[in-house]
C-alpha positions as a Markdown table, in Angstrom:
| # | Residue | x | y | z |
|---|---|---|---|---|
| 1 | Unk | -18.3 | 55.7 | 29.1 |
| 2 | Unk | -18.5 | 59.6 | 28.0 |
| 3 | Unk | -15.7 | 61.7 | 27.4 |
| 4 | Unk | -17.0 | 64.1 | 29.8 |
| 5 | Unk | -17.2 | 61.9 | 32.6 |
| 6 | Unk | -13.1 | 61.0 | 32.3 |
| 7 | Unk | -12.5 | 65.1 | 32.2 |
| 8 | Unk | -14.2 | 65.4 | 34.7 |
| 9 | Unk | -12.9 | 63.0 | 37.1 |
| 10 | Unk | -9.4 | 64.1 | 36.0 |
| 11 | Unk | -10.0 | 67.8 | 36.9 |
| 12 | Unk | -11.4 | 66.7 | 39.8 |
| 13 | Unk | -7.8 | 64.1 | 40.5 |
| 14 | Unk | -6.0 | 67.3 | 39.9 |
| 15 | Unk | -7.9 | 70.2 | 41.8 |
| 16 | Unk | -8.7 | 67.9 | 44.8 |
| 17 | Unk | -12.4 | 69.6 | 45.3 |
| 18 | Unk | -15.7 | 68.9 | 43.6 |
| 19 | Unk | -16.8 | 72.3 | 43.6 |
| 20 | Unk | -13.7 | 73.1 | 41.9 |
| 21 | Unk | -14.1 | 70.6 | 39.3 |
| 22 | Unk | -18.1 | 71.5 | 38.8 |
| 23 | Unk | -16.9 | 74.8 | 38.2 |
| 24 | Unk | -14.4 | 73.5 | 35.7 |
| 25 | Unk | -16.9 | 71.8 | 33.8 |
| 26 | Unk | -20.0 | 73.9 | 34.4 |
| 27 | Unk | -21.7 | 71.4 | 36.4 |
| 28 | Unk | -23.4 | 71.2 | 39.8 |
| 29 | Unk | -21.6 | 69.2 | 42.2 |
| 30 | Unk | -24.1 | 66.7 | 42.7 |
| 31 | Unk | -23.4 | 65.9 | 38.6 |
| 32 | Unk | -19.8 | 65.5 | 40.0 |
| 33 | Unk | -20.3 | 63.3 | 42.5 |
| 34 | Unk | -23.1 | 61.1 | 40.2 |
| 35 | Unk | -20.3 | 60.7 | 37.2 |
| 36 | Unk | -17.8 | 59.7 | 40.2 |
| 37 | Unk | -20.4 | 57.0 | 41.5 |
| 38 | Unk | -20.5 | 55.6 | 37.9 |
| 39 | Unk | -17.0 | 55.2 | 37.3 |
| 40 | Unk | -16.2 | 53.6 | 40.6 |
| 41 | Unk | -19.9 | 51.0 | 39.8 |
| 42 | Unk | -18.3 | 50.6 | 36.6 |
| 43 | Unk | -14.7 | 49.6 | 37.8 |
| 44 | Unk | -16.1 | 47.6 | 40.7 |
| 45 | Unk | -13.4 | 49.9 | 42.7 |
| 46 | Unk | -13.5 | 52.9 | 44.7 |
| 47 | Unk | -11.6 | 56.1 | 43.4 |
| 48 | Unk | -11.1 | 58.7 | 45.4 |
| 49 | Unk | -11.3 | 59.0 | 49.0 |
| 50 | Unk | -12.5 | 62.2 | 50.6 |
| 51 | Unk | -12.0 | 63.5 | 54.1 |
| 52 | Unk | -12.8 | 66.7 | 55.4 |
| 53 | Unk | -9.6 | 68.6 | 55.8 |
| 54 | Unk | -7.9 | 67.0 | 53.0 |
| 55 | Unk | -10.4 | 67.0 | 50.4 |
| 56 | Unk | -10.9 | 64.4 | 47.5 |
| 57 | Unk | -7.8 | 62.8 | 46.7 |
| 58 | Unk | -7.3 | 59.9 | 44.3 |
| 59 | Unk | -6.8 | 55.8 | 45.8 |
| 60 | Unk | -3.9 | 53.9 | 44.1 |
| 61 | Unk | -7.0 | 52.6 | 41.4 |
| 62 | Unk | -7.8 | 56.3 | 40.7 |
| 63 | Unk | -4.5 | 57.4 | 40.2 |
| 64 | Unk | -4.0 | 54.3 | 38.0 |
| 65 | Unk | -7.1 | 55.1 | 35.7 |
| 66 | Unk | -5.9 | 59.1 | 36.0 |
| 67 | Unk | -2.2 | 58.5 | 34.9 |
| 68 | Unk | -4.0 | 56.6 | 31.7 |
| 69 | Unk | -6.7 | 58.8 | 30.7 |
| 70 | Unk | -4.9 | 62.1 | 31.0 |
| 71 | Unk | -2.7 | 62.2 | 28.1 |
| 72 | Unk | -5.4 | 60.9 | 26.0 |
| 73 | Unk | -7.7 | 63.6 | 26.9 |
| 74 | Unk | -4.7 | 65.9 | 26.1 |
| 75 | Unk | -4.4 | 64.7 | 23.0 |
| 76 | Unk | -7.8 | 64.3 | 22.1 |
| 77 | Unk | -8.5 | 67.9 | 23.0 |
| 78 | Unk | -5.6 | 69.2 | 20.6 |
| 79 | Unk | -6.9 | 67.3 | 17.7 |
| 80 | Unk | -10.2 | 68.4 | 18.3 |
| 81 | Unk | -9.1 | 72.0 | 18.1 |
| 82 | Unk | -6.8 | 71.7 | 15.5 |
| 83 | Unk | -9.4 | 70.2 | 13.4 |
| 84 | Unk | -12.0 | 72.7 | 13.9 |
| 85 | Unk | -9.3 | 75.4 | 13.3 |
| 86 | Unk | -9.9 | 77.5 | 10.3 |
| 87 | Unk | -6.0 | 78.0 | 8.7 |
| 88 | Unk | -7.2 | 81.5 | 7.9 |
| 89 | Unk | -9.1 | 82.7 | 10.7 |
| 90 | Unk | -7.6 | 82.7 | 14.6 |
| 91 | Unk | -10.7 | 82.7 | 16.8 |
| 92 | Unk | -11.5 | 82.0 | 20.6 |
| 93 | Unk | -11.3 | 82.7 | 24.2 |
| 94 | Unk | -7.9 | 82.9 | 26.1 |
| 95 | Unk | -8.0 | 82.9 | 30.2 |
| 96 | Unk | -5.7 | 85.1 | 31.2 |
| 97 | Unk | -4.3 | 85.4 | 35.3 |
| 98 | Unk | -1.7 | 88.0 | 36.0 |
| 99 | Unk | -0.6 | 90.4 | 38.9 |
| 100 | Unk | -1.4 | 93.6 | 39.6 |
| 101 | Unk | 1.8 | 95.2 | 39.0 |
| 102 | Unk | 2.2 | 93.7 | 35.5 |
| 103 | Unk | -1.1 | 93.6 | 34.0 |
| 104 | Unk | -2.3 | 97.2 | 34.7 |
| 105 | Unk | 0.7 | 98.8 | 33.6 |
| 106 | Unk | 2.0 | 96.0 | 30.8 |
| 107 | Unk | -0.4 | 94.2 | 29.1 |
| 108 | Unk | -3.0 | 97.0 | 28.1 |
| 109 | Unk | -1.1 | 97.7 | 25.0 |
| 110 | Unk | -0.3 | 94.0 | 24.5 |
| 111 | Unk | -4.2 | 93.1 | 24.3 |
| 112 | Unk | -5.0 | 96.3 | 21.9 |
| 113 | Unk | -2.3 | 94.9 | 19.9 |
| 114 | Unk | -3.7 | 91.2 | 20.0 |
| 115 | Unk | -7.2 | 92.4 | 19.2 |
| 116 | Unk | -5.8 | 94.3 | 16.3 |
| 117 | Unk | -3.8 | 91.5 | 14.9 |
| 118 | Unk | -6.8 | 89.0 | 15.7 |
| 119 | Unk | -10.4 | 90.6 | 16.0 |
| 120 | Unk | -11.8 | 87.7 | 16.3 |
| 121 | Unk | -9.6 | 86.8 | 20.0 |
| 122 | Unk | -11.5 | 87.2 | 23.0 |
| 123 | Unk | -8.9 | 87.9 | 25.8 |
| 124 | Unk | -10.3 | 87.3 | 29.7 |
| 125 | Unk | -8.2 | 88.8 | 31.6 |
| 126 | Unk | -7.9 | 88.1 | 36.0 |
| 127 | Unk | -5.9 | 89.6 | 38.7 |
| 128 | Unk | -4.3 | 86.9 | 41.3 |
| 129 | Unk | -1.6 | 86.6 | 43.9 |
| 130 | Unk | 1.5 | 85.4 | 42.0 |
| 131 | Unk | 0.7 | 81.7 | 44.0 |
| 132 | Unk | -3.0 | 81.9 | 43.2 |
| 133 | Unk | -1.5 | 82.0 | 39.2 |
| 134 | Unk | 0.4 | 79.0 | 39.4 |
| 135 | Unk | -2.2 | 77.2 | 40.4 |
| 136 | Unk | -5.2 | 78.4 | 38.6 |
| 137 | Unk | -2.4 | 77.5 | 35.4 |
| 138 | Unk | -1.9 | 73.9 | 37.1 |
| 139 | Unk | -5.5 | 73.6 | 37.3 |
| 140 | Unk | -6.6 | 74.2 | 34.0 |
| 141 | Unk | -8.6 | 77.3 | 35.1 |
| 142 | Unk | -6.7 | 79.6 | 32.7 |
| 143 | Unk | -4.3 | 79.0 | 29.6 |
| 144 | Unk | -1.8 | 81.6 | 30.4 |
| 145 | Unk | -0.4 | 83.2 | 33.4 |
| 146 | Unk | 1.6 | 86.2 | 33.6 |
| 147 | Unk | 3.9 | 86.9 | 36.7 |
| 148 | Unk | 6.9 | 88.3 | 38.0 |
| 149 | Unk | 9.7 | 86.2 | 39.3 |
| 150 | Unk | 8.2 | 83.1 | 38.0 |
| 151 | Unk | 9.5 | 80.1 | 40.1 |
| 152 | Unk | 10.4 | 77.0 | 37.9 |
| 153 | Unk | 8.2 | 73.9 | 38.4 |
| 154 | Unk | 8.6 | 70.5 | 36.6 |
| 155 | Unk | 4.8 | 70.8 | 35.4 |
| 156 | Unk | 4.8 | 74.6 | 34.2 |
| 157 | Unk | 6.8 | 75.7 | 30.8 |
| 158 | Unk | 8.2 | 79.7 | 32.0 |
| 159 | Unk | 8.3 | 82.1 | 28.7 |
| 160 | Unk | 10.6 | 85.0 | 29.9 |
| 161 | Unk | 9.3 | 88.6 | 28.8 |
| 162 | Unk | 11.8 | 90.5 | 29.7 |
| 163 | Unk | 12.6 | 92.5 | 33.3 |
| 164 | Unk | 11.2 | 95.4 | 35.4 |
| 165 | Unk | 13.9 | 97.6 | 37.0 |
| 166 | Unk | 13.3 | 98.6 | 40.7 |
| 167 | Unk | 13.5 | 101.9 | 41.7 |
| 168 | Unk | 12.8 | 103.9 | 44.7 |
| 169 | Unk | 9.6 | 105.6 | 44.8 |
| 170 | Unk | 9.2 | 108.4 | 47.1 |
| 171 | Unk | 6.7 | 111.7 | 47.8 |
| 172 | Unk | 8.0 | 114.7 | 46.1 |
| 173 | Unk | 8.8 | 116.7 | 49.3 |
| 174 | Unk | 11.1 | 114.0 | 50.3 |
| 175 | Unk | 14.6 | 115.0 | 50.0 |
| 176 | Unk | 15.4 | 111.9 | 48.1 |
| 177 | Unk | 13.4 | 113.8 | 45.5 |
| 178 | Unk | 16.2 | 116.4 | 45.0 |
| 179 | Unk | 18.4 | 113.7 | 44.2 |
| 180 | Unk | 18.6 | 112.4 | 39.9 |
| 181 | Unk | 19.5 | 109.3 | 41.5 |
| 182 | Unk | 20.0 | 107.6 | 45.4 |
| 183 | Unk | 21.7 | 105.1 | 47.6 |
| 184 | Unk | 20.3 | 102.1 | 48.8 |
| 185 | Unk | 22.1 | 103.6 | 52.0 |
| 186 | Unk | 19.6 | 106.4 | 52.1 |
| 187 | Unk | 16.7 | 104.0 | 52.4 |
| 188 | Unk | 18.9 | 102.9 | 55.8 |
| 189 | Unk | 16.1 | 103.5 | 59.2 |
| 190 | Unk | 13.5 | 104.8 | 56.7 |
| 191 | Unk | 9.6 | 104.5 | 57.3 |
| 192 | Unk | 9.2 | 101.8 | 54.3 |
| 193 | Unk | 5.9 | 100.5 | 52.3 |
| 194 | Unk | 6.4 | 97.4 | 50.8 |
| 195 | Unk | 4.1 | 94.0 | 49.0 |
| 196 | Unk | 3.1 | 91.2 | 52.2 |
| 197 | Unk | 6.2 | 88.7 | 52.3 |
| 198 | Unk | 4.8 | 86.2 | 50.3 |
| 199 | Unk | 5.0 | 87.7 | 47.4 |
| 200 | Unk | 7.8 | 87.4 | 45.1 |
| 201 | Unk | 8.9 | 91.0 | 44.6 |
| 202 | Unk | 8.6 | 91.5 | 48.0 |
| 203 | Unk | 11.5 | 88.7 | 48.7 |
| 204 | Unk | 13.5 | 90.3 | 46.1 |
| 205 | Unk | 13.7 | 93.4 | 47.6 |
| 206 | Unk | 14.2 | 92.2 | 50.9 |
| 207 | Unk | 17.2 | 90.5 | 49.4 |
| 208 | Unk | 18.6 | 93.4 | 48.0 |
| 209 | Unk | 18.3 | 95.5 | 51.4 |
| 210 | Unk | 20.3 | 92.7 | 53.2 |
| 211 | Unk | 22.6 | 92.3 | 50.5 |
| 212 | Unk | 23.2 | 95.8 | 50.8 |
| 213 | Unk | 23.5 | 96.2 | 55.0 |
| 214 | Unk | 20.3 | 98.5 | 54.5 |
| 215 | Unk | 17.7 | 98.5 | 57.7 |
| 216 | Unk | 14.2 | 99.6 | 56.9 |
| 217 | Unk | 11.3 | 100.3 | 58.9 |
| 218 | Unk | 7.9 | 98.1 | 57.4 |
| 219 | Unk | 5.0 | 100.5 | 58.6 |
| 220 | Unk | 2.3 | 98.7 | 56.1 |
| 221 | Unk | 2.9 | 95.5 | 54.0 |
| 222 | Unk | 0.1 | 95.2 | 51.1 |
| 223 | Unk | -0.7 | 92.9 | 48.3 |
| 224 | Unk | -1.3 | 95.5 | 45.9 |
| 225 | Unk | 1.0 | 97.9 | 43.6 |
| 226 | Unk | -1.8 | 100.6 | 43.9 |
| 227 | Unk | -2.1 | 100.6 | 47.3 |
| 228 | Unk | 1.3 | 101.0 | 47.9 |
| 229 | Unk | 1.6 | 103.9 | 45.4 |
| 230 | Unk | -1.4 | 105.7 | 47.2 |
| 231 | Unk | 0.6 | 105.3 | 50.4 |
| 232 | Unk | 3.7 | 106.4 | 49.5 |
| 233 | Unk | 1.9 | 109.4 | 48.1 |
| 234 | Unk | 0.2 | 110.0 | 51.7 |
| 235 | Unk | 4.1 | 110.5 | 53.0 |
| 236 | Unk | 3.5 | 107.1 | 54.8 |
| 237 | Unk | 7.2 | 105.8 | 53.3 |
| 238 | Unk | 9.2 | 105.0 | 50.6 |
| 239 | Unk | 9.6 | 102.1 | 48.3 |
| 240 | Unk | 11.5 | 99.8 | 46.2 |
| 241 | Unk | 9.3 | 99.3 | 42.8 |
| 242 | Unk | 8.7 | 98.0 | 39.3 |
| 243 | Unk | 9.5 | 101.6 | 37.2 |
| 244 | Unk | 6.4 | 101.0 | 34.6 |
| 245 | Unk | 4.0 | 101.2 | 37.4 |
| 246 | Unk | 5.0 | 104.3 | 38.4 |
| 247 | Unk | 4.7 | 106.1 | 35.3 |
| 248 | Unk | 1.3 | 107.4 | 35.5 |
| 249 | Unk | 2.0 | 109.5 | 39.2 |
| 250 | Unk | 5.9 | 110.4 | 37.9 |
| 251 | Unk | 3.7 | 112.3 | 34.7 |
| 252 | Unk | 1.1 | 114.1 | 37.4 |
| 253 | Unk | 4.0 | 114.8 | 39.5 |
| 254 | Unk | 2.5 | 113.2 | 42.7 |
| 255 | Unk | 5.5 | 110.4 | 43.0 |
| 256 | Unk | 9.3 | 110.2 | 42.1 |
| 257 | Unk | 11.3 | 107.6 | 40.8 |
| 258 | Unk | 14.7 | 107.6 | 41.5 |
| 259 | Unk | 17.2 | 104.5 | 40.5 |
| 260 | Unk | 19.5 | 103.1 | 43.2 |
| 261 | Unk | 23.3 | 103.9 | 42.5 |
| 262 | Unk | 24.3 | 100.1 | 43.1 |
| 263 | Unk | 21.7 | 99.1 | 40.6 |
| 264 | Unk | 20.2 | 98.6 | 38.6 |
| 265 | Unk | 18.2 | 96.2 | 39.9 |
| 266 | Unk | 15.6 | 93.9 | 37.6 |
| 267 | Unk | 12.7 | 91.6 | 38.4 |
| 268 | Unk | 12.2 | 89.3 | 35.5 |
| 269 | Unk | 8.4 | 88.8 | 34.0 |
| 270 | Unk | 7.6 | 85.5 | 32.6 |
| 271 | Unk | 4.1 | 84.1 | 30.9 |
| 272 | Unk | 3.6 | 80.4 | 32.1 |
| 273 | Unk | 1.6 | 78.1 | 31.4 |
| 274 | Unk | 0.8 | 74.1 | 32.0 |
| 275 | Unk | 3.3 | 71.7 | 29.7 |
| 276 | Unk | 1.0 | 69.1 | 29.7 |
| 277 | Unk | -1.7 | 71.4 | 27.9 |
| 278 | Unk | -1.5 | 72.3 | 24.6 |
| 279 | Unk | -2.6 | 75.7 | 23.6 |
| 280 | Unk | -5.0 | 76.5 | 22.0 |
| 281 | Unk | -4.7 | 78.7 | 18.6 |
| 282 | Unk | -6.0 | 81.5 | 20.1 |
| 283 | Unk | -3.7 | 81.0 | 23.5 |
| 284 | Unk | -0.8 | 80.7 | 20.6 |
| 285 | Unk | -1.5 | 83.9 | 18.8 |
| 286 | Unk | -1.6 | 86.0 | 22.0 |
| 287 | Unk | 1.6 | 84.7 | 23.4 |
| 288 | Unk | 3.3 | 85.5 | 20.5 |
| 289 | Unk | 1.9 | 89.1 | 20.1 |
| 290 | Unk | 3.1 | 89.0 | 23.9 |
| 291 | Unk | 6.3 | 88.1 | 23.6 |
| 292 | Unk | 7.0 | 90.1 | 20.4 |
| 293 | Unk | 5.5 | 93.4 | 22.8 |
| 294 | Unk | 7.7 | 92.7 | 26.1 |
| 295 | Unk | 10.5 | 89.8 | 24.9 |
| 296 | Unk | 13.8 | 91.0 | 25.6 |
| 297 | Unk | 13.0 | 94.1 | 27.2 |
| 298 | Unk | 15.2 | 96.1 | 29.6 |
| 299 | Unk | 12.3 | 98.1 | 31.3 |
| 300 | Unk | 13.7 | 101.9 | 31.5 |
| 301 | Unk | 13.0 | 103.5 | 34.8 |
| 302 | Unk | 10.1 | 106.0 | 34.8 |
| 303 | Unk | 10.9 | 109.9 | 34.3 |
C-alpha cells in the first residue's frame, strides 16, 4: 500500500468530491477513483458511498480506516519536512486565502517584509469569501487563511492580528463631509451601500445599526470592498467600513472617512489555519512576520 494512495483517500474523506481530491493531489479523477477501487479490493469492504447530490462520503469501514490513517499521515508529513529542513535556510511555498478588504490593503507590506526576511519564501496569495476561507483551510487547499471576524471552530486554531475600526465612508459633497466626525443617527433613512449579508462584516454592522435604532436604506449589497468604494464614490450611498481600505481615495480626495461618535467601532482580523496540520517552516516564518506586522494593532481611522 503507497503513501499516496492513504492521502489521497483521506483528502478525498474530507473534501467529499473526487475532483477536489484530484486536484489536491494533482491527479486525474479516474487515478482517484483507481486508488479507491484498490483500497476497497484490498480491504474486501466498500469505503465510500457516493450519490449524486451528496457526493462521496465515507461508510462506517472508511471512516474507521480514515480516523487511523490521518494522524499518521500528519505526523509523517511533519517529520518529513522537518528532516529535509535546512536549520539555516527557511525555503518553500505558503498558500495563502484571504479577503478582499484585508489583503489588498494589509498584507502587501506584510509579504515585502516576509520576502525580505526570507528570500527564499514563495507566498501564493488568493482572494475568497470569508466561508470559502474556512474551508479551503479545512481542506488542506491552503496553509493559512486570513479573515475578518473569524468564527471559532473546534478544527481551526484563530491567531488574532489585531482590529479594523469602522468608519463611515461617504462622497465629499455629502454634508457628512463637513463634519470631523458623525452620528450613527445621521446614517438614519440614508441611501446605504453595504457587503451581501453573508458576509461577516456585513452582520457586524447590521448589528451596530440596530443596536443603535438606526434605519438605513440597502440600494446595492456587494461582495467586494472595491466595489463598494467605487459606489459610494458614484453618490450611490454611504457606508460603514474598515478605515485602512479607505486610505488610498481619503489621499486623492474622492472619499471621506469620518468615525462614528458612539464608537469606535472594531472588526477583529485573525490568521487561521487547520489544528490538525502542522505548518510547514515556511507557513511558520510568515505567520510570525505576520503577526509581528499587524498583532495588537488598534487600526487608526484613515485621514
Amino acid at each position: 500500500m503507497h503513501v499516496e494512495t492513504l492521502k489521497t483517500f483521506c483528502d478525498l474523506v474530507e473534501t467529499g468530491s473526487l475532483s477536489r481530491a484530484a486536484r489536491l493531489n494533482l491527479v486525474s479523477q479516474s487515478a482517484v477513483s483507481q486508488q479507491l477501487r484498490a483500497l476497497e479490493q484490498r480491504y474486501g469492504r466498500r469505503l465510500i458511498d457516493r450519490a449524486p447530490r451528496i457526493g462521496a462520503r465515507a461508510t462506517d469501514a472508511g471512516r474507521l480506516l480514515y480516523d487511523e490513517v490521518k494522524p499518521l499521515l500528519d505526523r509523517l508529513a511533519g517529520l518529513e519536512q522537518r528532516l529535509r529542513a535546512r536549520a539555516d535556510v527557511v525555503a518553500g511555498t505558503v498558500r495563502v486565502a484571504t479577503v478582499y478588504s484585508v489583503g489588498l490593503h494589509t498584507l502587501p507590506a506584510v509579504m515585502t517584509r516576509c520576502l525580505a526576511e526570507h528570500p527564499a519564501v514563495h507566498v501564493r496569495l488568493s482572494y475568497r469569501r470569508t466561508n470559502e476561507v474556512s474551508a479551503a483551510c479545512l481542506e488542506g487547499e491552503v496553509d493559512l487563511g486570513i479573515v475578518a471576524l473569524p468564527t471559532r471552530r473546534p478544527q481551526l486554531e484563530i491567531v488574532p492580528l489585531g482590529e479594523d475600526e469602522l468608519v463611515v465612508a461617504a462622497p465629499p459633497g455629502h454634508p457628512i463631509a463637513r463634519r470631523a466626525r458623525c452620528s450613527l443617527a445621521a446614517l438614519d433613512g440614508q441611501s446605504f451601500v453595504g457587503f451581501d449579508r453573508d458576509i461577516p462584516t456585513r452582520r457586524l454592522v447590521d448589528r451596530l445599526l440596530r443596536r443603535h435604532g438606526v434605519r438605513v436604506s440597502y440600494v446595492m449589497e456587494l461582495d467586494n470592498v472595491e466595489t463598494i468604494k467605487r459606489s459610494v464614490e458614484a453618490g450611490l450611498g454611504l457606508s460603514l467600513l474598515p478605515a485602512p481600505t479607505l486610505t488610498g481615495e481619503v489621499r486623492a480626495r474622492t472619499l471621506v472617512a469620518r468615525s462614528p461618535v458612539e464608537g469606535p467601532f472594531r472588526r477583529p482580523i485573525g490568521a487561521i489555519y487547520r489544528r490538525a496540520r502542522e505548518l510547514s517552516p515556511a507557513a511558520r516564518a510568515f505567520l510570525r512576520v505576520l503577526t509581528a506586522e499587524l498583532g495588537g494593532r488598534a487600526a487608526r481611522p484613515a485621514r
